[in-house]
C-alpha positions as CSV (number, residue, x, y, z in Angstrom):
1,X,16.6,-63.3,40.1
2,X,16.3,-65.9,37.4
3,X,15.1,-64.5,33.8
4,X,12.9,-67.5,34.0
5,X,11.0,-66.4,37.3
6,X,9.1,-63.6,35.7
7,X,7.9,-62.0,33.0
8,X,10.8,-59.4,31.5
9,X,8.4,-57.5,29.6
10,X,10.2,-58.4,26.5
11,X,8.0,-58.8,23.1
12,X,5.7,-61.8,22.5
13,X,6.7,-64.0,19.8
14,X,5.3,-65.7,17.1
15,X,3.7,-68.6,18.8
16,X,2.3,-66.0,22.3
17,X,4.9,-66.9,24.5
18,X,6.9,-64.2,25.9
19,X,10.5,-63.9,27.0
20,X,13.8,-66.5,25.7
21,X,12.7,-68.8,23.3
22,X,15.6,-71.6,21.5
23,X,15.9,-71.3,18.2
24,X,15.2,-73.9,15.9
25,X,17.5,-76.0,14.8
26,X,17.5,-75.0,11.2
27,X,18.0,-71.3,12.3
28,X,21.0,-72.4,14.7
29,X,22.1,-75.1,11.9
30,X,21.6,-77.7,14.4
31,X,22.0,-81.3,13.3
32,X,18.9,-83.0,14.0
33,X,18.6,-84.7,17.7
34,X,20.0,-88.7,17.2
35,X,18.3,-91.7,18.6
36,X,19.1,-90.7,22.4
37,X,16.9,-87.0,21.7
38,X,20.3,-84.8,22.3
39,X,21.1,-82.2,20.3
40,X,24.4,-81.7,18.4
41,X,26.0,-78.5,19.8
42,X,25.0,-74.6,18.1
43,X,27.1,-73.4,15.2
44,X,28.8,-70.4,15.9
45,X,26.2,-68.9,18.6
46,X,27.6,-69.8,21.9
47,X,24.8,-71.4,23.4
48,X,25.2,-74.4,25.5
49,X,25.0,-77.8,23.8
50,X,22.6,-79.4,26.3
51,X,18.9,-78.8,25.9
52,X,17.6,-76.1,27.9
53,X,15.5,-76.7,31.3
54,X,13.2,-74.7,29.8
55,X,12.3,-77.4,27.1
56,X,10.5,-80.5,27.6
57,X,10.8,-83.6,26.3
58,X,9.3,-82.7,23.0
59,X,11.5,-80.0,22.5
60,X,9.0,-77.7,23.7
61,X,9.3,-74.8,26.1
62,X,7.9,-75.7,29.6
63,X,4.8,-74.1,31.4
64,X,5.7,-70.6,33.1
65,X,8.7,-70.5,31.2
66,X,9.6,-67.4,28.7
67,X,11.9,-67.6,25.6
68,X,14.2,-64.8,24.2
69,X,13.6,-64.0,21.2
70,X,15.5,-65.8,18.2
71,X,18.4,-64.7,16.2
72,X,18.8,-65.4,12.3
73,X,21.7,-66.8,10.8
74,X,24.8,-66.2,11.1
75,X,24.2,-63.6,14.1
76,X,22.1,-61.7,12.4
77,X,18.7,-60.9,15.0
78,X,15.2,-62.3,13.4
79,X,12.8,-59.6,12.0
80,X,10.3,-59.7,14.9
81,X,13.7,-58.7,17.0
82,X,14.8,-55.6,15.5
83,X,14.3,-52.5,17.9
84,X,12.0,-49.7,17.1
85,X,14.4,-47.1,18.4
86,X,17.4,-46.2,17.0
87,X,20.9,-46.9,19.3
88,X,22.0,-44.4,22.1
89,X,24.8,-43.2,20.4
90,X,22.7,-42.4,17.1
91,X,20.3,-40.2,19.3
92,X,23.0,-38.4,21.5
93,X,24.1,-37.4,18.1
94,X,21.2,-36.3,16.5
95,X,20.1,-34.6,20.0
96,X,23.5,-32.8,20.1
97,X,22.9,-31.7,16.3
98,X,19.7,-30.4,16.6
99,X,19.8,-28.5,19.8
100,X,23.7,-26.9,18.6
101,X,23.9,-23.8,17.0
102,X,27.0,-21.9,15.6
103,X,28.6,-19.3,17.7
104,X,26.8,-16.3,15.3
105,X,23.7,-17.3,16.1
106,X,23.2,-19.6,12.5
107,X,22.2,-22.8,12.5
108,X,25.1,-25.5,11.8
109,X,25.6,-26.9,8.8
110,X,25.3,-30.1,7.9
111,X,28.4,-32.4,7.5
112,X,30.0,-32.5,3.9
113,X,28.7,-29.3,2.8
114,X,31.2,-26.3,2.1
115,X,31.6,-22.7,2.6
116,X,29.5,-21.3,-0.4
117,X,26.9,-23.9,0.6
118,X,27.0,-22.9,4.8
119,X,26.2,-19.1,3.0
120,X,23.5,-20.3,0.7
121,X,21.8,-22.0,3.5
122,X,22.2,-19.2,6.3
123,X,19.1,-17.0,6.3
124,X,19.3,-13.4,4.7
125,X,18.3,-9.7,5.6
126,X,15.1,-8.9,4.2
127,X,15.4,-6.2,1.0
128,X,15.4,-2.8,2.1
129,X,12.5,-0.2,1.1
130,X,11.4,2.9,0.1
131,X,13.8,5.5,1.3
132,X,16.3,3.7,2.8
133,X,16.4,1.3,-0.3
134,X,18.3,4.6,-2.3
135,X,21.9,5.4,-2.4
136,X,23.0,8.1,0.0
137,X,23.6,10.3,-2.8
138,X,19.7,10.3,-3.7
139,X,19.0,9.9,0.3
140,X,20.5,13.6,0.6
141,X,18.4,14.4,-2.5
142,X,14.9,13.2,-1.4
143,X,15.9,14.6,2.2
144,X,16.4,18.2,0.8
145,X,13.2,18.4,-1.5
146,X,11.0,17.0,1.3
147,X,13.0,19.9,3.6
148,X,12.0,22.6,0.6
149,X,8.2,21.1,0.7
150,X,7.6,22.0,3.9
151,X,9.2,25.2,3.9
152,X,7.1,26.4,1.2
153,X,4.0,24.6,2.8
154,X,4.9,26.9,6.0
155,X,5.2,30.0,4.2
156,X,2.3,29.8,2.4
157,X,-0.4,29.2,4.8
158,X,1.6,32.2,7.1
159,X,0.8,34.1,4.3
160,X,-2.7,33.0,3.9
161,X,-2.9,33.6,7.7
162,X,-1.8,37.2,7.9
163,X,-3.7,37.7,4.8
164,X,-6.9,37.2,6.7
165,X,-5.7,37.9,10.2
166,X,-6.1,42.1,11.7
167,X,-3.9,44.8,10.7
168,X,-1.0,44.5,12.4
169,X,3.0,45.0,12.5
170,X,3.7,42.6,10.0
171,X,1.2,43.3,7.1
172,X,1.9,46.9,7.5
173,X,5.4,45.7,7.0
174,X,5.1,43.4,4.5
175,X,1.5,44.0,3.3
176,X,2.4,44.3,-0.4
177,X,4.5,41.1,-0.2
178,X,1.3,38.9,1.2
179,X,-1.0,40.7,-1.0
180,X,1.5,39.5,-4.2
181,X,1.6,36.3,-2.6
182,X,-1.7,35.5,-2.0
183,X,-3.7,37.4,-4.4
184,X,-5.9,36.2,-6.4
185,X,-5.1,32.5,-7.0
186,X,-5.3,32.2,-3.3
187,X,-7.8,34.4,-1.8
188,X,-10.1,33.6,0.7
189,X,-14.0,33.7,0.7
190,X,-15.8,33.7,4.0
191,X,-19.5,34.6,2.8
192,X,-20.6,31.5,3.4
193,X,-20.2,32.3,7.0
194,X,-22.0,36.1,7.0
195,X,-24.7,36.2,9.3
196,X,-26.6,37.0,6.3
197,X,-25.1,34.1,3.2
198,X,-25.4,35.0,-0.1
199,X,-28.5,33.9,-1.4
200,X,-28.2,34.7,-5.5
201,X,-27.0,32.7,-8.4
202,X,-24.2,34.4,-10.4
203,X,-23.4,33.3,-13.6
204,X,-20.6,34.6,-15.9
205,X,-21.1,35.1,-19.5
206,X,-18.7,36.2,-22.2
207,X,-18.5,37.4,-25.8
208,X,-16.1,38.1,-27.9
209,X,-15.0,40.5,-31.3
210,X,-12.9,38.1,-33.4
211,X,-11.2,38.5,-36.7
212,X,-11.8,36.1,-39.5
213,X,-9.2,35.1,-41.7
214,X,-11.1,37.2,-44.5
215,X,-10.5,39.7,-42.4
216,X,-13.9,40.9,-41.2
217,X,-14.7,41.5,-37.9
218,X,-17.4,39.8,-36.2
219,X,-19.0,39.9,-32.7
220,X,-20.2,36.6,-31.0
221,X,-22.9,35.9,-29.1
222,X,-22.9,35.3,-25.4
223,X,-21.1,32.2,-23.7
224,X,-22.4,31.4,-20.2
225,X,-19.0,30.1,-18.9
226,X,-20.6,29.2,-15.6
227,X,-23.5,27.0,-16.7
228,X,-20.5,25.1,-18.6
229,X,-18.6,24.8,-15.1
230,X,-21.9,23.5,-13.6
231,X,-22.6,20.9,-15.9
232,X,-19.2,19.8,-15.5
233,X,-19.8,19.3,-11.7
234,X,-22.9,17.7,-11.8
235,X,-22.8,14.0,-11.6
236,X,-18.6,14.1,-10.9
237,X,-17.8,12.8,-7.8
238,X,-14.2,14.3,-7.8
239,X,-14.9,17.9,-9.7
240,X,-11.5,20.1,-10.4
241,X,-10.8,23.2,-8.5
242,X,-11.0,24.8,-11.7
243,X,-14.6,24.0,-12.2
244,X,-15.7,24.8,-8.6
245,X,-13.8,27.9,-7.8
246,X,-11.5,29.7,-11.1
247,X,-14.4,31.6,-12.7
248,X,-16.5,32.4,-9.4
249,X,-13.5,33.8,-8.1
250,X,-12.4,35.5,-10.3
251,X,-15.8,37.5,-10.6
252,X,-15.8,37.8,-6.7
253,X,-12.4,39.2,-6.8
254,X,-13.3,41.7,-9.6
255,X,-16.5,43.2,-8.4
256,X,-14.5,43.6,-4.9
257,X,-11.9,46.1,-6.6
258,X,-14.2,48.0,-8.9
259,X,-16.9,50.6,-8.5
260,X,-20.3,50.8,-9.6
261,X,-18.9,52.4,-12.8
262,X,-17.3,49.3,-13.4
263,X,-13.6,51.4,-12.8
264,X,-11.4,49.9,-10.8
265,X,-9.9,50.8,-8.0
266,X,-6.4,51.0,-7.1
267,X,-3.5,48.7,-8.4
268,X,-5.6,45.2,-7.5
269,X,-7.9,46.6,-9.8
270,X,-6.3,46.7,-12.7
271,X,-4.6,42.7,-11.6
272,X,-8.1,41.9,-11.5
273,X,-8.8,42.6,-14.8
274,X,-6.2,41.0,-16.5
275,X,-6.9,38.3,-14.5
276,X,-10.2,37.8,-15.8
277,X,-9.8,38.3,-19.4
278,X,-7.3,35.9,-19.6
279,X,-9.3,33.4,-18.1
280,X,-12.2,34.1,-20.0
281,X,-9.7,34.4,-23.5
282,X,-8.4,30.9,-22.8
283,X,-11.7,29.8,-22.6
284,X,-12.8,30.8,-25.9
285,X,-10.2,29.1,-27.1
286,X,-10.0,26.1,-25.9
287,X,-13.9,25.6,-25.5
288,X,-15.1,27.2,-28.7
289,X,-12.2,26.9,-30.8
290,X,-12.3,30.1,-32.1
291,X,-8.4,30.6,-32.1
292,X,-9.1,28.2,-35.3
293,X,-11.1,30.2,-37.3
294,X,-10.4,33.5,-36.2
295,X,-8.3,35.9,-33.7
296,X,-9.6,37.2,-30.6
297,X,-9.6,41.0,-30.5
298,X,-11.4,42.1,-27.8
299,X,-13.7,40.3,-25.2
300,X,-17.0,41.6,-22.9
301,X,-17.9,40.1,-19.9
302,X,-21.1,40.5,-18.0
303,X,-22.5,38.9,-14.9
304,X,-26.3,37.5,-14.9
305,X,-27.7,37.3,-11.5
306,X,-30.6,36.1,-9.8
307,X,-32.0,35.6,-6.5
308,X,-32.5,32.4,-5.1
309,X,-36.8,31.8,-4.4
310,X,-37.5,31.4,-0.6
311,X,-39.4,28.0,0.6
312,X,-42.7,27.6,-0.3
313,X,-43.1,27.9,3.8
314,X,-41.3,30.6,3.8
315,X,-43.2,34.6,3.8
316,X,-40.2,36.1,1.9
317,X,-40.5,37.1,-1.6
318,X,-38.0,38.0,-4.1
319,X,-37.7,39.2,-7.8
320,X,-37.0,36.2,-10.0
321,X,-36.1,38.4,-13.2
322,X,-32.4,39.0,-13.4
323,X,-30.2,41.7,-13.3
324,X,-27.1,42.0,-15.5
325,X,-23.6,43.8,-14.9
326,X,-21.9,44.8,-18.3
327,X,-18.3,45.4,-17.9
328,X,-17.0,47.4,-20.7
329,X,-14.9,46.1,-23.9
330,X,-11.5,44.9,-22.9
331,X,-8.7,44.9,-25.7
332,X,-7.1,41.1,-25.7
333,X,-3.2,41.7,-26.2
334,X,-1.3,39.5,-29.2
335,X,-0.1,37.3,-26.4
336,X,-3.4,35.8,-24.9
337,X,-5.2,35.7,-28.2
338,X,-2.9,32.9,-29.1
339,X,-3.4,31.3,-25.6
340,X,-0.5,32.9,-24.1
341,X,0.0,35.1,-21.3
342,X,1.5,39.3,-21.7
């Protein structure tokens, strides 16, 4: 079929007409037509010398007739001829580039570039972390102190366990090695859970016979430790364990090993009152600052209690005076007095 039958679907050109269109002569570097109206032959483009059949007499294409698009000079194509799409072998090789891969699974590199550059380019291992991030030296370090943590976190609440749990073969055993364990910083309270809770406010108050540095002696007046714990809580969303439990505790555990002569009883007795008097010794100190201005010699402690007052709905009624528990002077050894411990 002729090129000239149909439309080839090739771009319009300037003038609308679509398909082979002849140059012009000044593009070809045609001499200009003589008297007879033929051409001279193309320079250099290997077209035929004899006018088209496409052309009419003017020089004009004919009716129906399409025209190729012309080149520039000197084989060079015209600016409305240049493809929008690059040549086949230019996209087999960009196609081949972008879907290849190097055998380790990286990327390849691109032409021209060298070793050190293939290596910057490839992607890395992300950094490692935490434990894994130390050398295996401090590896077999953190691995035994987290080993000893929960050893000792497994021992302890045993202890705690058998401490509260029935008599049986193991704390008649081993009952002075979970009493030594356990006792008193550790010591559970389950009042709160008596059929019958405790319903009384216990306050802990302390005084103390110091000596100046003129050497006189002189007796304080009384400290109520536990109103200072309370104002500490009040208001504190995150309260220490100290202020909560230290002083209460240690009251709850003396009054559990002493008499109502205010002896004590047995060997946790005698625990339970150094325990205190350190505790209220250190306070004196550190509270009052009386370790500045004068030595602590010996210390009184006394409990002020009071019951708590029913509902106003409520047919109960209780005494709202207190009632005080005066423990007898305890002598404060060299050791505490100066903050330590004997």
């Amino acid at each position: 079929m002729d090129a000239y039958d149909e439309d080839s679907h090739d771009r319009r050109g300037p003038d609308g007409s679509k398909g082979a269109r002849l140059p012009d002569d000044g593009a070809l570097g045609h001499e200009p037509p003589g008297a007879d109206g033929q051409a001279s032959g193309p320079s250099g483009t290997g077209a035929a010398a004899d006018e088209s059949p496409a052309q009419g007499a003017e020089g004009k294409p004919a009716e129906g007739m399409e025209t190729k698009p012309a080149e520039g000079r000197e084989g060079e194509p015209a600016d409305d001829a240049v493809g929008d799409e690059p040549p086949a072998v230019g996209r087999a090789a960009v196609e081949s580039s972008a879907a290849g891969s190097h055998p380790a699974g990286r990327p390849l590199a691109a032409p021209g570039l060298d070793a050190d550059a293939e290596q910057a380019v490839a992607p890395t291992a992300p950094p490692r972390t935490g434990v894994a991030a130390l050398s295996p030296r401090y590896q077999f370090a953190a691995a035994v102190a987290l080993a000893a943590v929960a050893v000792t976190a497994c021992v302890h609440l045993g202890m705690v366990f058998l401490s509260l749990a029935p008599a049986n073969t193991v704390t008649k055993q081993h009952g002075k090695a979970i009493e030594d364990w356990v006792y008193p910083e550790f010591e559970q309270n389950w009042k709160l859970f008596a059929p019958n809770p405790l319903q009384q406010n216990i306050a802990v108050q302390v005084r103390a016979e110091v000596r100046t540095k003129d050497g006189d002696l002189r007796t304080t007046g009384w400290r109520d430790l536990s109103a200072r714990d309370g104002a500490a809580i009040d208001g504190n969303l995150l309260p220490s364990h100290t202020q909560q439990n230290e002083l209460r505790r240690a009251w709850d555990f003396l009054v559990a090993t002493h008499g109502t002569d205010n002896r004590p009883v047995g060997l946790r007795g005698a625990l339970s009152e150094t325990y205190m008097r350190r505790i209220v010794t250190m306070r004196l100190n550190k509270e009052d600052a009386i370790g500045r201005e004068a030595v602590v010699q010996r210390v009184q402690v006394r409990s002020r209690t009071t019951n708590v007052q029913p509902p106003v709905w409520s047919r109960e009624r209780f005494s709202s005076k207190p009632v005080y528990r005066v423990l007898p002077w305890w002598t404060v050894t060299a050791d505490e007095a100066t903050g330590g411990v004997a």
